[in-house]
Backbone as CSV, one residue per row, in Angstrom:
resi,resn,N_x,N_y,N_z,CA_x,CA_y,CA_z,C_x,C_y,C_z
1,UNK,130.626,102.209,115.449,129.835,101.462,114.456,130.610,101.354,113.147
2,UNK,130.523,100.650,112.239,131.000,100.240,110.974,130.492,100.538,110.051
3,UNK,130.784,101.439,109.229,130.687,102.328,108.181,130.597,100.849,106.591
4,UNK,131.376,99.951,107.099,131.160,99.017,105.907,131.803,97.495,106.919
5,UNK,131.031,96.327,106.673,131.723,94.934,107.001,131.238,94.420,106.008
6,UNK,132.271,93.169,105.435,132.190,92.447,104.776,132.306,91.482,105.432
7,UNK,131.250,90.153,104.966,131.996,88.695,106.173,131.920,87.681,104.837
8,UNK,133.068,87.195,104.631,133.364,86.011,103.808,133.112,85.906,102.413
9,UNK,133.271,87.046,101.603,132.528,87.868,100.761,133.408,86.536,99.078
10,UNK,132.659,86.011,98.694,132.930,85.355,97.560,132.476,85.833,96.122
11,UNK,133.439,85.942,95.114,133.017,86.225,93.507,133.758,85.585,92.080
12,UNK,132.835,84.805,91.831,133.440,84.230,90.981,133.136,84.336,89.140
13,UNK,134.134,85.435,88.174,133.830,85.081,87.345,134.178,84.101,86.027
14,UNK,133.566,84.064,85.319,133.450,83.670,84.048,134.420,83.932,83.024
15,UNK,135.539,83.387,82.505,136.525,84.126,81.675,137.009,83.224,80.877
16,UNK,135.828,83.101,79.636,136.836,81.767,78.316,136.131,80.664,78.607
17,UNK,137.474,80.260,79.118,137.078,78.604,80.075,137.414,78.749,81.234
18,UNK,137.832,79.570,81.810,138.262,79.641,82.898,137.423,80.469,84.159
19,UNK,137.571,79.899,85.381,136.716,80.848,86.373,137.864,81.424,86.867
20,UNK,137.716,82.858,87.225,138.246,83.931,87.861,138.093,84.447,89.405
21,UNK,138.381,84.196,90.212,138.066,84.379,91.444,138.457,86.097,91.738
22,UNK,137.268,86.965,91.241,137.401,87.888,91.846,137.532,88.869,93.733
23,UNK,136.293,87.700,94.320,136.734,87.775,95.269,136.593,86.500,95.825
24,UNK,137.891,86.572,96.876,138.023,84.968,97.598,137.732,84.805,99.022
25,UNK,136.837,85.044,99.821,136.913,84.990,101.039,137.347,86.257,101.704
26,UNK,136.725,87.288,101.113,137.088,88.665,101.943,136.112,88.987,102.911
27,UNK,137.276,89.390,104.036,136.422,89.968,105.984,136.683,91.052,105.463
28,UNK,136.280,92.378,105.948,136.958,93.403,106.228,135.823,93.978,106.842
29,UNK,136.358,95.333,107.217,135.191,95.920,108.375,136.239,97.513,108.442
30,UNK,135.408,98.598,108.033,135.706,99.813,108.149,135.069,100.494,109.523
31,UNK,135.787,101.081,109.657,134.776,102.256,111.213,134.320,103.665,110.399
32,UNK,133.354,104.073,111.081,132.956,105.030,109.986,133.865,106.494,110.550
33,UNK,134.224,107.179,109.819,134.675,108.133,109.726,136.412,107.741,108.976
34,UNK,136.563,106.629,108.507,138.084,106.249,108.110,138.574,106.508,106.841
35,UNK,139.271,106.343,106.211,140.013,106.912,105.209,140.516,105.768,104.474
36,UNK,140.027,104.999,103.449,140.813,104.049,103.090,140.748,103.841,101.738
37,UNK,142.294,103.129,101.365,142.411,102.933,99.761,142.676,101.062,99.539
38,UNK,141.879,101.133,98.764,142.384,100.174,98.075,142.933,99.488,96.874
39,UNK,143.989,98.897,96.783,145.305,98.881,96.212,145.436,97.159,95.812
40,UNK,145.651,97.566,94.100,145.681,95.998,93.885,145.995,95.962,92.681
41,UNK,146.752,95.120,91.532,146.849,95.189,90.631,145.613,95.086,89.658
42,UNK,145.701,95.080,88.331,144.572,95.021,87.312,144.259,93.345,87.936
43,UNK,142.912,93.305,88.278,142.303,92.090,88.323,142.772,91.394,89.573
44,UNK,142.769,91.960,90.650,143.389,91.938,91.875,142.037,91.622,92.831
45,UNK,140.505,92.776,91.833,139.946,92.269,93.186,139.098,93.988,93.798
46,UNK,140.087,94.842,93.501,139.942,95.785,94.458,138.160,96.928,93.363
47,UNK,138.105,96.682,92.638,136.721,97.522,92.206,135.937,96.253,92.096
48,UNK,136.022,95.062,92.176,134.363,94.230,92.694,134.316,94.516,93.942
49,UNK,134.984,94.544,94.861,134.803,94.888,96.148,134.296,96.003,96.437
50,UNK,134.619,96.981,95.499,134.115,98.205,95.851,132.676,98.183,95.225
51,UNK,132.300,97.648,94.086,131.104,97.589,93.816,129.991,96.562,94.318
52,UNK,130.723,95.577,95.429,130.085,95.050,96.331,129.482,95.801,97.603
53,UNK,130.411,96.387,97.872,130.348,97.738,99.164,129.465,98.314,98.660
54,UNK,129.187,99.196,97.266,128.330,99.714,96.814,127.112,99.561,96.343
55,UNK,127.106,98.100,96.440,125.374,97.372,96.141,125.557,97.435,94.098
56,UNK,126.839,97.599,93.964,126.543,97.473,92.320,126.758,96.560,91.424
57,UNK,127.162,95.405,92.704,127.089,93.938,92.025,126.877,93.053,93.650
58,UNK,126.605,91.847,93.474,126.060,90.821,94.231,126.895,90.167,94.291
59,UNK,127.831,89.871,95.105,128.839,88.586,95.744,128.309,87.197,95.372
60,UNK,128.626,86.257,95.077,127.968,84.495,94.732,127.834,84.403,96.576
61,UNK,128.731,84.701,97.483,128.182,84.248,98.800,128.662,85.386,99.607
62,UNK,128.543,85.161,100.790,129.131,86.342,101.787,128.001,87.237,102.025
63,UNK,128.253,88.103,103.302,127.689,89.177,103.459,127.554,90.647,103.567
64,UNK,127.452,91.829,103.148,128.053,92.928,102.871,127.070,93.907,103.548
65,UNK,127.408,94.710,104.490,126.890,95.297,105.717,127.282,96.686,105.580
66,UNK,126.328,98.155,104.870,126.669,99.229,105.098,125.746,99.839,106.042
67,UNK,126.664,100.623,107.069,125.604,102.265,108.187,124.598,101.128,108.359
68,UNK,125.117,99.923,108.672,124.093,98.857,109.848,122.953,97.935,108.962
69,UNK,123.314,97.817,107.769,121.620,97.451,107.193,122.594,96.385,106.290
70,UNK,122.292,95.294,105.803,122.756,94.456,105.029,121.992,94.365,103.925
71,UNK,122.971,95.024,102.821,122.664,95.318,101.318,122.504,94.240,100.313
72,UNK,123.386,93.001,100.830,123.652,92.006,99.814,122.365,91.311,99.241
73,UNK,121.102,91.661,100.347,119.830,90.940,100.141,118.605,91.573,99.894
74,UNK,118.888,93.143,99.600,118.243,93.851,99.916,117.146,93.923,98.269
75,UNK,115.882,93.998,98.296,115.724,94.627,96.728,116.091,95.498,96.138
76,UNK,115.735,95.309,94.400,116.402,96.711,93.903,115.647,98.006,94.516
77,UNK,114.678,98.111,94.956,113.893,99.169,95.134,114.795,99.674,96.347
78,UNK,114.849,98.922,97.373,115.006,99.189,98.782,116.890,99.762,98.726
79,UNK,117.045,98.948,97.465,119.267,98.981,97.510,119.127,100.463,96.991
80,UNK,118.293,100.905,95.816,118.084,101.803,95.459,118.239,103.535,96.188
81,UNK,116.925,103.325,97.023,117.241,104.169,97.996,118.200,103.971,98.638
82,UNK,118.409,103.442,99.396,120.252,103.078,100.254,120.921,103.808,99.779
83,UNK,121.075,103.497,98.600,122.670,104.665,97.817,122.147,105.703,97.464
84,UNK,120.830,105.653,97.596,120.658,107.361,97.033,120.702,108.342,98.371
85,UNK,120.429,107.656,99.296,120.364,108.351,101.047,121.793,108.067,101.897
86,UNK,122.799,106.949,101.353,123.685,107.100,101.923,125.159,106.706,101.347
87,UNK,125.340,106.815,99.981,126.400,106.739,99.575,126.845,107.641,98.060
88,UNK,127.825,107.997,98.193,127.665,109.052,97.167,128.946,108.026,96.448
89,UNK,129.205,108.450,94.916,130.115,107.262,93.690,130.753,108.647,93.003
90,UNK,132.073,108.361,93.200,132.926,109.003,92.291,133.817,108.349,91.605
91,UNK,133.524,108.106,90.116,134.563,107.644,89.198,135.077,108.174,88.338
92,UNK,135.950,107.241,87.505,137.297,107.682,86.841,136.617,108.765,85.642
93,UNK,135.713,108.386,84.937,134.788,108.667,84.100,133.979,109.932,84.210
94,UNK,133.914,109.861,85.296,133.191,111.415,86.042,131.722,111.089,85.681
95,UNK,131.366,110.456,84.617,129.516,110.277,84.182,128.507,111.741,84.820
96,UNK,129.473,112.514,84.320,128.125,113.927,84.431,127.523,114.208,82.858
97,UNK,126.189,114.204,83.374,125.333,114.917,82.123,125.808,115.912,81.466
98,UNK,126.077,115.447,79.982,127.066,116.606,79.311,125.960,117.946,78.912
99,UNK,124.543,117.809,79.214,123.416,118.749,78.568,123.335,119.228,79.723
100,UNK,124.069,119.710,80.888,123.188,119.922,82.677,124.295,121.139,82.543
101,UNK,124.447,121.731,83.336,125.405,122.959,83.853,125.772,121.820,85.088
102,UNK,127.004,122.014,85.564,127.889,122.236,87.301,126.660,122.073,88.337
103,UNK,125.987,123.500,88.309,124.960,123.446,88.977,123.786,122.301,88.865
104,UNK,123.467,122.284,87.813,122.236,120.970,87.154,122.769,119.635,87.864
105,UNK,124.116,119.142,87.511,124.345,118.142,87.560,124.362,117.763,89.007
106,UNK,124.882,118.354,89.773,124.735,118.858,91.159,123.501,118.296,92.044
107,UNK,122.106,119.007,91.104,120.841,119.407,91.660,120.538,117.890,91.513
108,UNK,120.796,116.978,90.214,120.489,115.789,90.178,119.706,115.115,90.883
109,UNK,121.136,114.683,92.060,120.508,113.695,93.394,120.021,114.277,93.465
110,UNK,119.424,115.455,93.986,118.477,116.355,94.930,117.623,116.231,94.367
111,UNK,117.165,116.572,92.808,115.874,116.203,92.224,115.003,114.673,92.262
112,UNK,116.250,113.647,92.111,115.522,112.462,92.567,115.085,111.873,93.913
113,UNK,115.672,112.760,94.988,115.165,112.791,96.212,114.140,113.643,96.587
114,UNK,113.262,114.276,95.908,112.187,115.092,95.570,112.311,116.535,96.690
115,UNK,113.472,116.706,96.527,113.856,118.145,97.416,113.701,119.432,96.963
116,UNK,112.291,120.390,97.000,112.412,121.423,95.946,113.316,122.019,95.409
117,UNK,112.875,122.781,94.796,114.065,123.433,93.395,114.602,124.797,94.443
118,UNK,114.336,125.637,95.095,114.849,126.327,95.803,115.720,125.958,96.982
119,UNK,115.491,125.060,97.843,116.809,124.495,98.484,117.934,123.884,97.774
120,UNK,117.165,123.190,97.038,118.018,122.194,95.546,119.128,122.868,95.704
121,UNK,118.832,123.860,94.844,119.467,125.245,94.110,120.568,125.483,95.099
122,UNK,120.687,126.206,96.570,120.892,126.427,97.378,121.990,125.819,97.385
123,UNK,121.890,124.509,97.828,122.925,123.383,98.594,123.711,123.147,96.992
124,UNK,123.070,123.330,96.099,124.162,123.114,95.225,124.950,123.966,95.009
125,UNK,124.656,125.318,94.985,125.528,126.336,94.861,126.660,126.473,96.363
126,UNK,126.245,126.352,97.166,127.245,126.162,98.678,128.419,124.786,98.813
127,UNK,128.213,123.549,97.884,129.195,122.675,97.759,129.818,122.683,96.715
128,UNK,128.968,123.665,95.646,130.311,123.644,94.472,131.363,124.884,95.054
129,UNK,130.679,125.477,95.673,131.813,126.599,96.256,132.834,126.206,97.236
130,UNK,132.569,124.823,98.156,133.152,124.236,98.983,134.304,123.301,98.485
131,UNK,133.775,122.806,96.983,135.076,122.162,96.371,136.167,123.290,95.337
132,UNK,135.860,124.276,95.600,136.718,125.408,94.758,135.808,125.429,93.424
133,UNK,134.461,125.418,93.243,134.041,125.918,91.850,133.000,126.908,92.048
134,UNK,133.295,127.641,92.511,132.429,129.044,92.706,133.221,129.993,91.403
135,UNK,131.845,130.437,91.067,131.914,131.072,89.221,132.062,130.267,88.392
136,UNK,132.134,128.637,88.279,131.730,128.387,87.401,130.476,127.180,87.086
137,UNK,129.314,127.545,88.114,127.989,126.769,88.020,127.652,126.600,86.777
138,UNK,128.078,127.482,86.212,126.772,127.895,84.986,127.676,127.000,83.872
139,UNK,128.823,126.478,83.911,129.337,125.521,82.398,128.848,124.190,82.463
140,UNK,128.779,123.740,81.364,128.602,122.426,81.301,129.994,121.756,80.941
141,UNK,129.610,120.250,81.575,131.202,119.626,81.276,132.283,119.682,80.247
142,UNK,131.538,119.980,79.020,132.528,120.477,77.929,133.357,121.666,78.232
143,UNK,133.118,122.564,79.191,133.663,124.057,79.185,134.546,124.043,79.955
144,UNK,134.593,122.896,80.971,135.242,122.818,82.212,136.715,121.464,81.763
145,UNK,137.968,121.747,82.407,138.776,120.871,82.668,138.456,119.416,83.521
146,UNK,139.413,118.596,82.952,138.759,117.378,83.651,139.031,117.606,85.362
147,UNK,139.984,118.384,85.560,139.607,118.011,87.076,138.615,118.805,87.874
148,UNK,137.974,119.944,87.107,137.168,120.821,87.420,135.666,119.718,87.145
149,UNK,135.769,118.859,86.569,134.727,118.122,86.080,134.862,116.899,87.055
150,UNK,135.804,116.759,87.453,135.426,115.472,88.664,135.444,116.241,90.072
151,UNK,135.838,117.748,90.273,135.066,118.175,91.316,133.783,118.235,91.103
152,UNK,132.852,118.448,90.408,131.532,118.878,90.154,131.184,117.118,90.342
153,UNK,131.853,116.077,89.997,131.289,114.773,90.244,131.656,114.643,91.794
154,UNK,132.307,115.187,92.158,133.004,114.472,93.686,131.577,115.998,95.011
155,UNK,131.339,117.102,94.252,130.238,117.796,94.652,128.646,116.830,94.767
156,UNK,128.579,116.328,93.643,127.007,115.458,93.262,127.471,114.607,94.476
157,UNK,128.742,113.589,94.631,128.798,112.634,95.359,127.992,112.736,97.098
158,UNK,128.509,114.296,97.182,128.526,114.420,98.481,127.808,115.527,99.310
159,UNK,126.866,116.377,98.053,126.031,117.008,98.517,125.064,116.748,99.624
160,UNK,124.745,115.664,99.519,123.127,115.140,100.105,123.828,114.237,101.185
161,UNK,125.216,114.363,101.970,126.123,114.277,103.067,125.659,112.981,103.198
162,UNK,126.345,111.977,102.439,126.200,110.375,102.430,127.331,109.798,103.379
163,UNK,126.953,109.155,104.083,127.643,108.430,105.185,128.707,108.207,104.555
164,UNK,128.685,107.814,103.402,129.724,106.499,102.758,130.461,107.540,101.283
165,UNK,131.337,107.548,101.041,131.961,107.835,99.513,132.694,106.757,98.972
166,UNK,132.196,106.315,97.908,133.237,105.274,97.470,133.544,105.946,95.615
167,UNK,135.014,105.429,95.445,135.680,106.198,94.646,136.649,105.391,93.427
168,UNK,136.376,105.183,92.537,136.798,104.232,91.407,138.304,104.731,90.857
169,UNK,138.816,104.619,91.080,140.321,105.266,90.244,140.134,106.719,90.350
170,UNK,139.341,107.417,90.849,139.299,108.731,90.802,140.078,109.628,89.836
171,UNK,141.758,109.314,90.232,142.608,110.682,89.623,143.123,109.966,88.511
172,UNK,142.452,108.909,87.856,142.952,108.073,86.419,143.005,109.092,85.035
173,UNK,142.401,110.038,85.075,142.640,110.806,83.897,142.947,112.251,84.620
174,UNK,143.721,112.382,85.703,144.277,113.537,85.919,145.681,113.683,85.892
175,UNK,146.422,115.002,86.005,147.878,115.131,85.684,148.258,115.173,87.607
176,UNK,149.058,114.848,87.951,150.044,114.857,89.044,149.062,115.698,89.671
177,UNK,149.318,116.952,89.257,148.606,118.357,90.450,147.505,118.304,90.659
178,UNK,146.794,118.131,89.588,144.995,118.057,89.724,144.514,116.942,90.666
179,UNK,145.698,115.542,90.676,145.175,114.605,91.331,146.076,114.850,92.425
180,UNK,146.335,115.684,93.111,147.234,116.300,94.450,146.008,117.162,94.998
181,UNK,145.400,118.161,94.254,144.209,118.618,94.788,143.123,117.733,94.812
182,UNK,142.752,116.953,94.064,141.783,115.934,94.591,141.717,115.488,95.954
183,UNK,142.534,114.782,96.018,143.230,113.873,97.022,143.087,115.332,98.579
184,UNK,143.417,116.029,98.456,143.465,116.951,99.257,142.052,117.402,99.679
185,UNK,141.480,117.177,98.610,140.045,117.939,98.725,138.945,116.555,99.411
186,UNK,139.061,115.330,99.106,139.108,113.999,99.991,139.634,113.936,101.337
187,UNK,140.438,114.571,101.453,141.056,114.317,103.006,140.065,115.179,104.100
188,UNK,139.992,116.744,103.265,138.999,117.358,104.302,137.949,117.262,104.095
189,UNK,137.442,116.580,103.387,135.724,116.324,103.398,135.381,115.489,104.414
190,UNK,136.870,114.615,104.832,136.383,112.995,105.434,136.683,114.225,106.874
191,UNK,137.413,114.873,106.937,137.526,115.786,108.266,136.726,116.648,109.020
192,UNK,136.080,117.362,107.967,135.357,118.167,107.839,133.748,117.552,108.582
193,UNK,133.419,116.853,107.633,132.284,116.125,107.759,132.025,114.656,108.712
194,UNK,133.632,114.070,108.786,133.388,112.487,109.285,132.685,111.443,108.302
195,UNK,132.793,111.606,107.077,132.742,111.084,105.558,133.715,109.915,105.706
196,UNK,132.767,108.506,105.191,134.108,107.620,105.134,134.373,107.500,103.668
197,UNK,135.684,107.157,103.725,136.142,107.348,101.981,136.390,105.792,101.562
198,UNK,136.079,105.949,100.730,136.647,104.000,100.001,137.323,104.407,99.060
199,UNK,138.259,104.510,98.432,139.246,104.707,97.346,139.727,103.400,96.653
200,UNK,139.342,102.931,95.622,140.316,101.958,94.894,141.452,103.130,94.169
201,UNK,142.483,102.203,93.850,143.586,102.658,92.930,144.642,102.058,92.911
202,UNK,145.521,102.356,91.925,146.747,101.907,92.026,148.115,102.314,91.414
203,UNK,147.607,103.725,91.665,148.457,104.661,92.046,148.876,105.111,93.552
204,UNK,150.375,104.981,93.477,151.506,105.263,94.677,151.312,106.489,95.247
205,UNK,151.139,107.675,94.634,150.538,109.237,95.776,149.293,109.071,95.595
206,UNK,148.398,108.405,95.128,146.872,108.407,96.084,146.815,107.745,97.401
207,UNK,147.378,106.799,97.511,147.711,105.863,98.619,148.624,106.312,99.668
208,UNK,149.168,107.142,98.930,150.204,108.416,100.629,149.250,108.628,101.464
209,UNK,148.000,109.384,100.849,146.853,110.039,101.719,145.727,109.083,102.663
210,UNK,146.610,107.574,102.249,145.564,107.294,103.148,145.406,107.020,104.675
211,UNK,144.940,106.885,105.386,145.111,106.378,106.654,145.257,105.070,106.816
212,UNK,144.508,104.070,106.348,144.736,102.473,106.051,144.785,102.463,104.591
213,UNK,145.988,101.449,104.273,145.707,100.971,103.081,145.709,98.905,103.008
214,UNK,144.728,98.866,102.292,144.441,97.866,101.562,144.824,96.823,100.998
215,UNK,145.729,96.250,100.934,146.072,95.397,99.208,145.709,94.230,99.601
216,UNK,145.266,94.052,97.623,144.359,92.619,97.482,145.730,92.611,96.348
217,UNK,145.272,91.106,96.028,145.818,89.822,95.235,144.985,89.189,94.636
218,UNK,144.506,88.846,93.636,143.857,87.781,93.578,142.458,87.495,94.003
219,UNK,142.291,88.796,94.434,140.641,88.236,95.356,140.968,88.188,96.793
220,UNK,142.476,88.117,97.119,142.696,88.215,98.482,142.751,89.373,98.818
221,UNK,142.689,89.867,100.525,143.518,90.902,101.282,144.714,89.844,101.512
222,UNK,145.663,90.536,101.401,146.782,90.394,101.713,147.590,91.894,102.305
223,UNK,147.213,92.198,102.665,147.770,93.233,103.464,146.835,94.441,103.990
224,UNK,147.234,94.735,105.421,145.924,95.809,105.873,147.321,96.692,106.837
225,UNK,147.462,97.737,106.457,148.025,98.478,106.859,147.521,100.212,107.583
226,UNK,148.018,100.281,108.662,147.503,102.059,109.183,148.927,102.373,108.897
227,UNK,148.524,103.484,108.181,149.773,104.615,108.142,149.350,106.085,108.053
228,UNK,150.078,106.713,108.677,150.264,108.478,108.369,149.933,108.916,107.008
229,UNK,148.782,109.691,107.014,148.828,110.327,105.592,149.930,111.168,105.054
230,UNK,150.710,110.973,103.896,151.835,111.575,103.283,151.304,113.225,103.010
């Protein structure tokens, strides 16, 4: 089954005077359990797509198909739940509540999925320990390093074991190593679990790790490649 299809996926914006063809006629079709990045220059294409995949913008045409249900038409109520039951968002930004602890921020999804406070609790403390942050639940994002702070975002992503991860520049404000353990800590989640990964970027060692990579142009694919993770 297909973890994500796109069929003929069109976006066109607005820029000055000029229209921008963000996306131009994109197929694509993931299998679920796959590993993939996508790779494109600034304005290439590759984060509307991903926020098409993600229900966080609306294509002008085409159709966009996640874990079997077609999102592109879906209401906000109904798209709503969707990503809250099956896709977890990790970006460059990290967007954790700077007033929450590790743990809090964690419990989040779980609180808006009305999951008591004692399992809550539970499952949050067992995946921050699973991404290497055991002992430090109790800081809030100020206390913590940024890459200690996009594990605790890449934890929220994937607590509540979402079919789907999709991932915005991820290691954009990390140094070499931190975004070497990222990337590492992505590979066995998708192993571990059978997690499919969506990665934009366009950075050269995020794209080692992937199994397929991607590249857009323009709104195009222009290239779909399987390779060996580096």
């Amino acid at each position: 089954m297909s973890a994500v299809r796109c069929i003929d996926l069109c976006k066109t914006y607005r820029q000055g005077d000029q229209d921008i063809k963000a996306l131009d006629h994109v197929d694509l079709d993931i299998p679920e359990g796959d590993f993939v990045c996508l790779s494109a220059p600034s304005g290439g294409g590759k984060t509307t797509l991903l926020n098409a995949i993600g229900g966080l913008d609306v294509p002008d045409s085409g159709e966009v198909w996640v874990a079997g249900r077609r999102i592109d038409q879906l209401s906000k109520g109904d798209l709503a739940a969707l990503r809250l039951a099956q896709i977890g968002f990790v970006f460059q930004a990290y967007n954790l509540v700077p007033v929450l602890s590790a743990r809090e921020n964690v419990e989040f999804v779980m609180q808006v999925q009305g999951i008591a406070s004692g399992p809550r609790r539970e499952k949050a403390m067992a995946i921050l320990q699973e991404v290497g942050l055991e002992g430090l639940e109790d800081r809030r994002p100020a206390e913590m390093s940024g890459g200690q702070q996009q594990r605790v975002a890449v934890a929220r992503a994937i607590v509540s074991r979402p079919a789907l991860v999709l991932a915005d520049e991820p290691t954009a404000n990390l140094d070499s190593v931190t975004s070497g353990e990222l990337m590492t800590l992505f590979v066995e989640l998708n192993q571990m679990h059978g997690t499919t990964f969506v990665i934009a970027t366009h950075d050269q060692s995020v794209m080692a790790y992937a199994r397929r990579l991607i590249k857009m142009l323009d709104g195009k694919i222009v290239g779909d490649i399987d390779q060996q993770p580096g």
